[in-house]
N, C-alpha and C positions, 0 to 999 in steps of 0.2 A: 560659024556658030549656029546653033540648032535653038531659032527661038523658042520661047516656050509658049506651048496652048493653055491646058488650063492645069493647072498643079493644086492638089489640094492635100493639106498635109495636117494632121492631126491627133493626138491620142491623150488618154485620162492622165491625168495630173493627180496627188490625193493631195495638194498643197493650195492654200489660198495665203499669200502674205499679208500682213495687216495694214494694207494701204485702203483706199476704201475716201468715201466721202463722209464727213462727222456729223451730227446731231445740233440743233440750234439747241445749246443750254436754258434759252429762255424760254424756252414752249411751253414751262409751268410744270408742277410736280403733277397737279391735276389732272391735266392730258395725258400726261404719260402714266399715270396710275390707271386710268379708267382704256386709253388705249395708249398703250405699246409700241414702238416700233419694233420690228420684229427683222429689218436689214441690219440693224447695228452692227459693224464690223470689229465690235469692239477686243477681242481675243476671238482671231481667227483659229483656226484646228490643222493640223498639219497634213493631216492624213482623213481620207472619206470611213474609213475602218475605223480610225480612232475616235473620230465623232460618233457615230452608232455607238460605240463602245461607250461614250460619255452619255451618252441620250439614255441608256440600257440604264446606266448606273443613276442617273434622275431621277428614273422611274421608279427602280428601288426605292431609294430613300425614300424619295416622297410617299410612295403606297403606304411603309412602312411609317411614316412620320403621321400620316392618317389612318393606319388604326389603331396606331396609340392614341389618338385623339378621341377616334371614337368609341374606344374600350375606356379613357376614362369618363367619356360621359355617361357609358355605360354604368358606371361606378355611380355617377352621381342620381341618376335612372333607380338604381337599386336603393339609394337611399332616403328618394323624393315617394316613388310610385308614381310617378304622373308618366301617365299616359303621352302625353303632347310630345314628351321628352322622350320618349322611348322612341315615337314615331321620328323625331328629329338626329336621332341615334341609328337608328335604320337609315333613314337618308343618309347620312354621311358614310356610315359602312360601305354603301351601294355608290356612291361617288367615288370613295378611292378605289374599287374596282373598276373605274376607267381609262386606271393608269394600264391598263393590263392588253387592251389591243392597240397602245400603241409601244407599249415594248414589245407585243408580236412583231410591228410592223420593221421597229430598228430595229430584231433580229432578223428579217428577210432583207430589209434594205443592204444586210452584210453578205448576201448569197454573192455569189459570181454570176454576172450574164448568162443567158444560153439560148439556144437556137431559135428560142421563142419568142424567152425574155431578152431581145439584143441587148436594152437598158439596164436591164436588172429588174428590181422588185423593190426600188425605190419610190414608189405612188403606192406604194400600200400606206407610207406614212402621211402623206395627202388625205387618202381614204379615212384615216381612223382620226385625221383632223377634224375631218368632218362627221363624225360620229361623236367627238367632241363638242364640236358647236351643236348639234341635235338636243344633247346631255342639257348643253347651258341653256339650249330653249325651253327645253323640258321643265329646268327649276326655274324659271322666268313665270311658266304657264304657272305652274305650283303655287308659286307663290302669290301670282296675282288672283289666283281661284279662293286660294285661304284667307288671303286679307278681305276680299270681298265677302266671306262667307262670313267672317267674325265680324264683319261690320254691320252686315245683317240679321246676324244673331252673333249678339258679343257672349263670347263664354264666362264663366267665374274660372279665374287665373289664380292658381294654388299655388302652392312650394316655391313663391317670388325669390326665394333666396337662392334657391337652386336652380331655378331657369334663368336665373341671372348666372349662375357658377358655370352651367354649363354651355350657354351663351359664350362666355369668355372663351373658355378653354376650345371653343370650335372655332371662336374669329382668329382667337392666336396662331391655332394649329394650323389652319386652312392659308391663313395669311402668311406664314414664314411656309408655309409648300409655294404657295404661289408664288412669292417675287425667289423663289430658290427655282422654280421651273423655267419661269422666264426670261434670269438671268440665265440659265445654260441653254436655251432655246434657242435665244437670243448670238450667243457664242458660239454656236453648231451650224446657227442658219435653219433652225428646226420651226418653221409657223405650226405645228403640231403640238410641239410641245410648248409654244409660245399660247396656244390656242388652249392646253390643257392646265398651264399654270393660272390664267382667263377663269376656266373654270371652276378651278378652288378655291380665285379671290370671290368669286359669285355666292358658293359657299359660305365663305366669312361674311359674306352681307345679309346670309340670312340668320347667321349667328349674332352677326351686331344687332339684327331686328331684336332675335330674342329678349338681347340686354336691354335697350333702350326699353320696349314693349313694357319689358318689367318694371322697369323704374317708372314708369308714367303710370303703370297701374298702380303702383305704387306709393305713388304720389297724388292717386285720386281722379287718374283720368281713362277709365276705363276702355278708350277707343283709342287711345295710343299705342294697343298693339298692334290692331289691323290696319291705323294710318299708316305708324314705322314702317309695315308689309309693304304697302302701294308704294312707296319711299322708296323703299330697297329695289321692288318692281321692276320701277324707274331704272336705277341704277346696274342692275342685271343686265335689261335692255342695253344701254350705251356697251357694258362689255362684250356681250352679243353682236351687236356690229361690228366693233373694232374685230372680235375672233373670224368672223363669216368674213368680213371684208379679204381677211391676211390668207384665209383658207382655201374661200374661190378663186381668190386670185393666182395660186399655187396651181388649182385645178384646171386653169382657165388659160395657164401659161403667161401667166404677168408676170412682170418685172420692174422695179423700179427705171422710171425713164432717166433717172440723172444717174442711174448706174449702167445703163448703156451706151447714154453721153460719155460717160467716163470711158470707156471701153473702146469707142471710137475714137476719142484723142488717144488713146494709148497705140491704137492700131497706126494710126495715122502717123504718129513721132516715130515710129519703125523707120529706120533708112534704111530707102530702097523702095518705101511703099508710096506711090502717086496718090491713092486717092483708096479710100473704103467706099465701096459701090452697097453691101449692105452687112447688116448685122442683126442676126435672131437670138436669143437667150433664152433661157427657159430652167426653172429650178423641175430639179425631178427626186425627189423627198428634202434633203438639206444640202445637196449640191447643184450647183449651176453647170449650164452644159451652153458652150456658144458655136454659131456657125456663120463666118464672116466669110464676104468674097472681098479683095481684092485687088487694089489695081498695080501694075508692075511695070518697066521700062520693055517695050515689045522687043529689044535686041537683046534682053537677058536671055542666058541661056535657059537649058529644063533644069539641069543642076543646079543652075546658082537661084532660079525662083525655087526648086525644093529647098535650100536650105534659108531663101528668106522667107519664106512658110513656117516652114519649123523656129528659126528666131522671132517671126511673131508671134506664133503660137506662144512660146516659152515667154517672151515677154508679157503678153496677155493673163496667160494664169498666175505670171508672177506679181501680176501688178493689180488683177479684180480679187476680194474676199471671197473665199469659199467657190471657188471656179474648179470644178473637178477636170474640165474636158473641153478642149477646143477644137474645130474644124476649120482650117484656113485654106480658101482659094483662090489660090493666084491666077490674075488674066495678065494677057497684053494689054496696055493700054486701049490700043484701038479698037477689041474685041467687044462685042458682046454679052457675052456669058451664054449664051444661047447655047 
């Protein structure tokens, strides 16, 4: 028999099956409102084409879901005159055109490799995560520049009934795009899109400012709208993190650790295989790509470790969420890897 040296055997998968590690229920609605987990394996996607495909259609809707929002506040603009509101009407226009470089990006993520791109054009969708998170600092800055500015010179707050109407109609709007980005974010393996549904719930926080704002002027306390701002501020902030944290980490080649623990027991229950010597992971826009060495009986032959390569391989993507691609290399036990 012809032992084997080092056999590495590997190619893309478009399947993730929904096994995966679960969410502690108790984390509180809190936490997961303000951040996200953004691993949830909760409906995996079959195919890396049809997720892009799913992400494309998010985007849609959602763009489309926000400027109906902010054509009817437009409406309520035309009916107020106020100025505040028109400017708050332009913001939001100018937000849901951020949905717009990251359905560039899922459309490139669906190109085919090439001589350059070996990976593909899947970190364009990283890219335009982070062009997202920017966005969310941006209304963070915003906001906390105008609360500070009406607190030092508070305006006279006019049309309270209509900055209140159209308050509403941007938390609603802003809010049903958000936890609708998130959940398919979430389902794709997309921190992008996980990171842009972040950004419209920030949105609706500065619509609920409006509401609340109103109702206190309203009520007689004229500094209630620039307090509500510094509130909401706050609250921007916390989403801001959780989005930055999910995003570098994408960029930076993170991965959850107890999904790589997972991945090594999976390697490891392979019969045939002695020992996993190492394992790298890496998401590259909403799939995962792994490259594991190894350990194997030194009297197997080259054929029979290529084919227990390939039944890890196949075991691995069939058992991690959203795993496009694996790389497996088989040593002899006594080897190296050198």
């Amino acid at each position: 028999m012809t032992p084997a040296r080092d056999v590495a055997h590997g190619h893309g998968h478009g399947h993730g099956h929904g096994h995966g590690h679960g969410h502690d229920n108790r984390r509180g609605f809190v936490r997961e409102f303000f951040a996200p987990h953004s691993h949830d394996p909760a409906d995996s996607v079959d195919d890396a084409l049809e997720s892009s495909t799913i992400g494309i259609r998010a985007v849609k809707i959602s763009l489309v879901a926000l400027t109906v929002t902010a054509v009817a506040q437009a409406l309520v603009v035309a009916v107020s005159g106020s100025v505040a509101l028109l400017a708050d009407t332009v913001h939001n226009f100018a937000d849901a055109l951020t949905a717009v470089p990251l359905w560039i990006a899922f459309a490139l993520g669906r190109r085919a490799a090439t001589r350059r791109y070996t990976y593909g054009l899947g970190r364009a969708e990283d890219l335009a995560g982070l062009f997202v998170v920017l966005m969310i600092a941006v209304s963070a800055a915003v906001a906390a520049v105008e609360s500070v500015r009406r607190l030092v010179h508070p305006p006279s707050v006019q049309y309270l009934g209509a900055v209140a109407a159209a308050g509403v109609i941007g938390f609603v709007g802003n809010e049903l795009v958000a936890h609708y980005r998130i959940r398919v974010g979430r389902q794709i393996g997309s921190a992008a899109l996980v990171a842009d549904g972040l950004h419209a719930r920030t949105d609706g926080f500065t619509s609920l400012a409006v509401v609340l704002g109103a109702g206190g002027v309203a009520a007689g306390f004229p500094l209630a709208d620039p307090v509500v701002g510094l509130l909401i501020t706050l609250a921007i902030l916390v989403v801001l993190r959780s989005a930055a944290r999910d995003v570098l980490r994408r960029l930076l080649d993170g991965v959850d650790p107890e999904l790589v623990d997972a991945a090594e027991a999976v390697l490891a229950g392979v019969p045939g295989v002695l020992g996993v010597r190492s394992l790298r992971m890496r998401w590259i826009g909403h799939r995962l790509h792994a490259d594991a060495e190894v350990d194997v009986p030194e009297t197997m032959t080259l054929a029979d470790a290529h084919r227990l390569a390939h039944r890890a391989e196949s075991t691995l993507v069939g058992a991690v969420p959203k795993l496009g691609s694996a790389l497996i290399h088989a040593y002899p036990a006594h080897a190296t890897g050198d």
